[in-house]
N, C-alpha and C positions, 0 to 999 in steps of 0.2 A: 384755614377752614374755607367750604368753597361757600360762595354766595347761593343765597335760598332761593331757587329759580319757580317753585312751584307750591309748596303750600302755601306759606306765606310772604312771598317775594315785599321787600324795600316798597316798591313802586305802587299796591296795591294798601299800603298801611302811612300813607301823608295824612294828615290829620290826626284826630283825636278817636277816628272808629276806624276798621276796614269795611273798605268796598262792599263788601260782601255782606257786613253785618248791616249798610244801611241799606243795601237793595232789601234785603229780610223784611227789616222794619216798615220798606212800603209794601210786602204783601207781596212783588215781584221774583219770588224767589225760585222759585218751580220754572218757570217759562226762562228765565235767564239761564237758569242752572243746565239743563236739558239743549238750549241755545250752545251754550259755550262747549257741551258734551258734544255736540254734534260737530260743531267748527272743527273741533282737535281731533275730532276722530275721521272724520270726511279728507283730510290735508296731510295729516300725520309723516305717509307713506314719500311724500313730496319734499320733506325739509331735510335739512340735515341733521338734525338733533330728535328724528324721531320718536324716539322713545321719550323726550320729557314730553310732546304732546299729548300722548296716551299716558302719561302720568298725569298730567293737566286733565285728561278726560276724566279719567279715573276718579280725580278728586272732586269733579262737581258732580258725578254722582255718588258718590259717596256722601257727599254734603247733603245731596238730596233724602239720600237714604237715611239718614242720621237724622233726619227734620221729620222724615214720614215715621220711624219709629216714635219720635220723639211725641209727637201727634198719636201713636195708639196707647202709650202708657195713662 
């Protein structure tokens, strides 16, 4: 099975939270998420593995998206 290079990659879940759940918890969540969207999407065209960057993109907003509904319920 291959290694998880993008949802939840090894390297992003050391400790006892991931990355991501404790950027949330300080409120950072929006501005990182949208930050990290932009990175992988401005570069993408450049690397060799293209496409997992645009699935990188993809997924912070989609995380985003998933918080802002999360927020109108």
């Amino acid at each position: 099975m291959p290694k998880e290079e993008v949802d939840h990659p090894d390297h992003y879940n050391v400790g006892k939270i991931e990355t991501i759940d404790y950027i949330d918890s300080l409120g950072m969540t929006e501005g990182f998420c949208i930050g990290n969207a932009i990175k992988y999407l401005s570069r993408y065209k450049y690397k060799k593995n293209s496409l997992q960057d645009l699935k990188k993109a993809r997924w912070y907003i989609s995380f985003l998206i998933e918080k802002a509904e999360a927020d109108i319920r």
